[in-house]
Steps between C-alpha positions, in 0.01 A plus 500: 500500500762766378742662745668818532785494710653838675805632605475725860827631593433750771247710362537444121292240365584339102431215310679203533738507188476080474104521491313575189278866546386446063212440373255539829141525435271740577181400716628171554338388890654270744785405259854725607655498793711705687778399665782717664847485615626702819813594615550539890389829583115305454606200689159434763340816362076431430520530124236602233489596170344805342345505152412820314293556219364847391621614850307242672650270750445119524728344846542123512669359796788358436512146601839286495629805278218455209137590451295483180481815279126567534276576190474888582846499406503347174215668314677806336863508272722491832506538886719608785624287725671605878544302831453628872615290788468593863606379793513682926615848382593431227396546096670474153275546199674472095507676247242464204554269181301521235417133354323549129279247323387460134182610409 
């Protein structure tokens, strides 16, 4: 299993410059992971994370911060990745990243 680690700083989301983002796959299923980072302004929030591909969304729950990518995802040359998190009256979504993949 491969994992992609995040960066979410308020509501920008990037890669986590000491893990590797090369040479990822396309169509791979059930191998990379997601895995995320938060700073405060998330702390007890309900977490998940959106996938987009061709405009269509794919959430995952986030669970202890990480969630497999799911297939959906990872069949075209890139994808979008954003998180939401919600707690009592509260919400704070990301931005988008884009996270290519070879062909």
């Amino acid at each position: 299993m491969r994992i992609l680690r995040f960066i979410i700083s308020g509501q920008t989301i990037r890669p986590d410059p000491a893990c590797d983002f090369s040479n990822i796959a396309k169509g791979t299923k059930g191998y990379l992971r997601a895995e995320f980072l938060f700073s405060p302004e998330w702390n007890w929030c309900r977490k998940a994370a959106v996938f987009t591909v061709l405009r269509k969304e794919h959430p995952v729950p986030l669970i202890n911060n990480a969630c497999e990518i799911p297939a959906e995802a990872l069949e075209r040359n890139s994808f979008k990745v954003y998180v939401v998190g919600e707690k009592d009256g509260y919400r704070i979504t990301t931005d988008k990243m884009e996270v290519k993949q070879n062909g």
